[in-house]
C-alpha positions as CSV (number, residue, x, y, z in Angstrom):
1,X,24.2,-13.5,229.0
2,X,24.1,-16.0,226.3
3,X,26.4,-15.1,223.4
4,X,25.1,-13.1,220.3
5,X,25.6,-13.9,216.6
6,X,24.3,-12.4,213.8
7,X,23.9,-13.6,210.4
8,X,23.9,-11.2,207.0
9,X,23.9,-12.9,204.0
10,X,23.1,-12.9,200.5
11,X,21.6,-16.8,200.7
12,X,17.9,-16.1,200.7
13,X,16.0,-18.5,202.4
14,X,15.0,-21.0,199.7
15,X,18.0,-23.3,200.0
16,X,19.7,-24.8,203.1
17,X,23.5,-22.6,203.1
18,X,21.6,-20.2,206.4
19,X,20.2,-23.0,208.3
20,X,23.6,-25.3,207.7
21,X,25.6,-22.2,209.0
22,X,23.3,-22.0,212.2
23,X,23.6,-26.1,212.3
24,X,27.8,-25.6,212.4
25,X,27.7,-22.8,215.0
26,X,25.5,-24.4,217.3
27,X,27.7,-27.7,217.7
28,X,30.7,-25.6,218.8
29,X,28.5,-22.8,220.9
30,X,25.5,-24.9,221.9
31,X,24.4,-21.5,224.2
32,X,24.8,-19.1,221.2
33,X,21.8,-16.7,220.5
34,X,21.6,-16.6,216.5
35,X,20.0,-13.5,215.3
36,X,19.3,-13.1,211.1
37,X,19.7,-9.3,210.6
38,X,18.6,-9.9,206.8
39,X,19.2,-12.8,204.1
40,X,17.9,-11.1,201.4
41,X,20.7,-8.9,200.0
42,X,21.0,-8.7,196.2
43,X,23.3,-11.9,195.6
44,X,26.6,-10.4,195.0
45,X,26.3,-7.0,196.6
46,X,28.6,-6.0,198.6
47,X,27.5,-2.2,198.8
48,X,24.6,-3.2,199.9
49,X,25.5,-5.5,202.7
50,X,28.1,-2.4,204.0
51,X,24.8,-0.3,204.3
52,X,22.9,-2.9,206.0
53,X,25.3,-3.7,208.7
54,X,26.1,0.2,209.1
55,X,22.7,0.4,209.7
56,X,21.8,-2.4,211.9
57,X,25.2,-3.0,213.9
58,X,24.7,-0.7,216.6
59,X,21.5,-2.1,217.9
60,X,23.2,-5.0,219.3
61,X,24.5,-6.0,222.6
62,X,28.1,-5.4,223.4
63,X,30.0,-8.2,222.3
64,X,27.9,-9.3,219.6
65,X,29.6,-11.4,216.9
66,X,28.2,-9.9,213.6
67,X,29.0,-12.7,210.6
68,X,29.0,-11.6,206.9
69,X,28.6,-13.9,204.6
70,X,28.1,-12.1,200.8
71,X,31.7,-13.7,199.1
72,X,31.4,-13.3,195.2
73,X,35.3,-14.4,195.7
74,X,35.1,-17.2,197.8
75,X,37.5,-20.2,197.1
76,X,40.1,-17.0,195.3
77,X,42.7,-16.1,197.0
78,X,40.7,-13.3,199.1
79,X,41.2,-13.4,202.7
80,X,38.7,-14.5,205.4
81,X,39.3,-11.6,208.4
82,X,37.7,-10.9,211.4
83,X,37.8,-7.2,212.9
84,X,37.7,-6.4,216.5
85,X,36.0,-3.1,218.0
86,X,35.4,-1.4,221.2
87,X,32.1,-2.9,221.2
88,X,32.1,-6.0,218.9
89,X,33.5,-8.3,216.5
90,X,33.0,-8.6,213.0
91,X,34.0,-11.6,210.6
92,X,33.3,-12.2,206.9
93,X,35.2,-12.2,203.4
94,X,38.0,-9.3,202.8
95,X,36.3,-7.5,199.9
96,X,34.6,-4.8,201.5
97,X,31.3,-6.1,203.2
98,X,32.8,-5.0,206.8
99,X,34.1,-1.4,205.9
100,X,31.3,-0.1,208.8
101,X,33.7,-1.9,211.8
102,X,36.7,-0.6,210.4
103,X,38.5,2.5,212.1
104,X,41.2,3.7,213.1
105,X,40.7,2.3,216.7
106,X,39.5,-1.5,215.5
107,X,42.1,-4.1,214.8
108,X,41.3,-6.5,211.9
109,X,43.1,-10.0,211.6
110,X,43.2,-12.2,208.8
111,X,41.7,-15.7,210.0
112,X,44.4,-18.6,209.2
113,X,44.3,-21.0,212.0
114,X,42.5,-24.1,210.0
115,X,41.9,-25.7,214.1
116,X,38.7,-23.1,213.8
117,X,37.8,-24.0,210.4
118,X,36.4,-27.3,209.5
119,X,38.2,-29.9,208.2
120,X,38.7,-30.1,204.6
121,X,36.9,-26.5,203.8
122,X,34.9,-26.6,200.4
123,X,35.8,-23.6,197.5
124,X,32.2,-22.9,197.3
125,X,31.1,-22.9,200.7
126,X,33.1,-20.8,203.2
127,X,29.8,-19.4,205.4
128,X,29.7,-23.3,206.6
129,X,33.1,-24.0,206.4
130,X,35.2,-21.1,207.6
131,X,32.8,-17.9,208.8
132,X,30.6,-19.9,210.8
133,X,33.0,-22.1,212.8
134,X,35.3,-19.0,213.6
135,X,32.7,-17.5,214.6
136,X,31.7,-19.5,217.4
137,X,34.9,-19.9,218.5
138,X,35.0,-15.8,218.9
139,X,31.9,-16.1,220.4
140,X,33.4,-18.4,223.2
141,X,36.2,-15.4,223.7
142,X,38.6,-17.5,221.4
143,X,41.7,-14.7,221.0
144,X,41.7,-13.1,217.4
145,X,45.2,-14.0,218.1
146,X,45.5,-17.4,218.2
147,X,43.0,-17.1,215.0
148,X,45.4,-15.7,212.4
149,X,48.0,-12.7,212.3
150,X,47.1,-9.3,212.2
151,X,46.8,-7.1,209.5
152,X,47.1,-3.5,208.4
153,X,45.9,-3.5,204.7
154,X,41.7,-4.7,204.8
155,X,39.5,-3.9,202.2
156,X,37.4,-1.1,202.6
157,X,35.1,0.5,200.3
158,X,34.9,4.3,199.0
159,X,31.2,4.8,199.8
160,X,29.6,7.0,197.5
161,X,29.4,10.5,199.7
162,X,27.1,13.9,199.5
163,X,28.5,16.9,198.0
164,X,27.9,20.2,199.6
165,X,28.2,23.5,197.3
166,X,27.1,26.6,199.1
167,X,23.7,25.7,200.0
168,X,22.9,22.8,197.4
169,X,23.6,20.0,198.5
170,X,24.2,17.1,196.3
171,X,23.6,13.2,196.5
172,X,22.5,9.9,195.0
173,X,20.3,6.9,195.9
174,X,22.2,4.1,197.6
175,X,19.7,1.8,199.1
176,X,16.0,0.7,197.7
177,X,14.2,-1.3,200.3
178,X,10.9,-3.3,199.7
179,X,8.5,-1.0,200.2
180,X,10.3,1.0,197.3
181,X,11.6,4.1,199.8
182,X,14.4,5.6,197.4
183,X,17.2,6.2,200.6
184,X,20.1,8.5,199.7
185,X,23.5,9.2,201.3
186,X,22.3,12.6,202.7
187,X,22.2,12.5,206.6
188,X,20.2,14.1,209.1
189,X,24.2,15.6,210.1
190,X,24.8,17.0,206.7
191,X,20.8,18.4,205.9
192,X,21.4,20.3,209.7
193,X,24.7,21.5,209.0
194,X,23.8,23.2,205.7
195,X,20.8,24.7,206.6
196,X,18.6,26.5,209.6
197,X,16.3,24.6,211.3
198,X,13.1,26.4,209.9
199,X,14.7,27.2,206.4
200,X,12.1,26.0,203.1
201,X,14.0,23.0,201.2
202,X,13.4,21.2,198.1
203,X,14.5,18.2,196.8
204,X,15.1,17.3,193.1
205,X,14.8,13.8,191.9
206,X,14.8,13.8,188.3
207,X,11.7,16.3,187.1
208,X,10.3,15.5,190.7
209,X,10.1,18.4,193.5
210,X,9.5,18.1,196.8
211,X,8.9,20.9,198.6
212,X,10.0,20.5,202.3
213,X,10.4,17.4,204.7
214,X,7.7,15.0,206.5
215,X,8.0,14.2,210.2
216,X,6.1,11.2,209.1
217,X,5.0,8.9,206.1
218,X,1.2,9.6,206.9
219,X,1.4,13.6,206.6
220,X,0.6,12.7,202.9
221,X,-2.2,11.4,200.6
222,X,-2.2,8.2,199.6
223,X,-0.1,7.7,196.3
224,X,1.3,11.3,196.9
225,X,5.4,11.9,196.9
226,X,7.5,13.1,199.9
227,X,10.6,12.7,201.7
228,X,11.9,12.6,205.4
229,X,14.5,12.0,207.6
230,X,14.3,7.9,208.2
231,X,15.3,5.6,210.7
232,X,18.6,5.4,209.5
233,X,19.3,8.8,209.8
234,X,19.1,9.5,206.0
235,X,17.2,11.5,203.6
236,X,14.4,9.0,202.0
237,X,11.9,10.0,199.2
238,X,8.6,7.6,199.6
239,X,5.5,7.1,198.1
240,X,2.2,7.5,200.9
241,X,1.4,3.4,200.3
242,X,2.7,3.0,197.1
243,X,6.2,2.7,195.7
244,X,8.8,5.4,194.7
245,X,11.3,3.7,193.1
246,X,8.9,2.8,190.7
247,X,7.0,6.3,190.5
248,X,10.3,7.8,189.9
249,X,11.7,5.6,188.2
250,X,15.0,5.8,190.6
251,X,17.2,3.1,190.6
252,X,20.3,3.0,193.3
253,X,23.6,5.8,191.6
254,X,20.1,8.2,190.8
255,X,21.2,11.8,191.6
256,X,19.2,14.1,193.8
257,X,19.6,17.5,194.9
258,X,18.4,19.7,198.2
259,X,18.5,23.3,198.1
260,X,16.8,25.9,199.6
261,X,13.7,27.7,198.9
């Protein structure tokens, strides 16, 4: 099987930086399959990229080589790592953008080795310079170890996570996506551990109730509110072919609430 990369970014696709990055990989792994998870993450966020690949990283073939590429530090003094799971690897900046791959069981290694970089690495460009080329070289089962040294002390980010009083159960939005689905920190695990099965909920946005769950985005009339369980596994409050965020006026740190009937 040919070997799998995948690109996240915060580079859009107006200007050159994902296409360069492909260019660099492909001269060291000619037989590398790239795959772009997305390219449009808010320039600068790093929550948001942590959600994105928490979501998307397990869909991929064992092995995979997922690169990370949304550096607000790059050129400081922040390290490049790479972290190595049971089922893949994981390279990008050490600021929090690869919090999803690391575990108790994954071993993450800062990247030092300039014989993977290119030469003469720019202060503004490390996803051409430094992410890319290491990670072909993982790609071709380069060792992490002859790659840099080991280290104990990443990055990780303190996720926002769900309260659970009695049976309320409190959250916030954390992702918008572009269809305007408001998608909250409240999983499918949580929602079934508070409650019964066939128990009445509500959710509380703001003024906004919803009284009990969709199976699907259809069940509803057009412009009307809702929520469900999405494909993420998450609670997500949409808008029947419109756009929540907007009807609601939610923006991502808005506060919901489920309880029951």
């Amino acid at each position: 099987m040919r070997p799998v990369i995948t690109l996240t970014t915060d580079f859009g696709l107006d200007d050159p930086f994902v296409g360069i990055m492909k260019g660099v990989i492909l001269n060291i792994a000619p037989s590398a399959q790239i795959i772009d998870i997305t390219h449009g993450i808010e320039p600068q966020n790093i929550v948001q990229t942590a959600l994105v690949l928490e979501a998307a990283h397990t869909y991929f073939p064992k092995n995979t080589v997922h690169l990370v590429v949304v550096d607000p530090g790059v050129g400081s003094d922040r390290r490049p790592i790479a972290v190595k799971t049971k089922s893949a690897t994981f390279v990008g900046p050490d600021n929090g953008v690869l919090t999803p791959a690391i575990n108790s069981t994954s071993r993450v290694y800062e990247l030092t080795n300039k014989k993977y970089f290119l030469d003469s690495p720019s202060s503004t460009f490390h996803g051409r310079d430094v992410f890319a080329p290491a990670s072909a070289w993982i790609s071709k089962k380069t060792p992490l170890s002859k790659m840099g040294r080991k280290i104990n002390d990443p990055h990780i980010l303190q996720l926002p996570q769900p309260e659970v009083k009695g049976n309320v159960i409190s959250g916030e939005i954390i992702y918008i996506d572009r269809f305007g689905n408001c998608i909250s920190n409240i999983s499918s695990e949580i929602l079934n551990a508070t409650f019964q099965l066939n128990d009445s909920l509500t959710l509380q946005v703001g003024k906004t109730r919803i009284h009990d769950f969709a199976s699907h985005y259809s069940q509803h009339n057009k412009g009307d509110i809702g929520c469900l369980i999405n494909s993420w596994g998450k609670v997500e409050i949409f808008c029947r072919g419109g756009n929540a965020a907007n009807k609601l006026k939610c923006q991502v740190g808005t506060s919901l609430t489920i309880k029951k009937n």
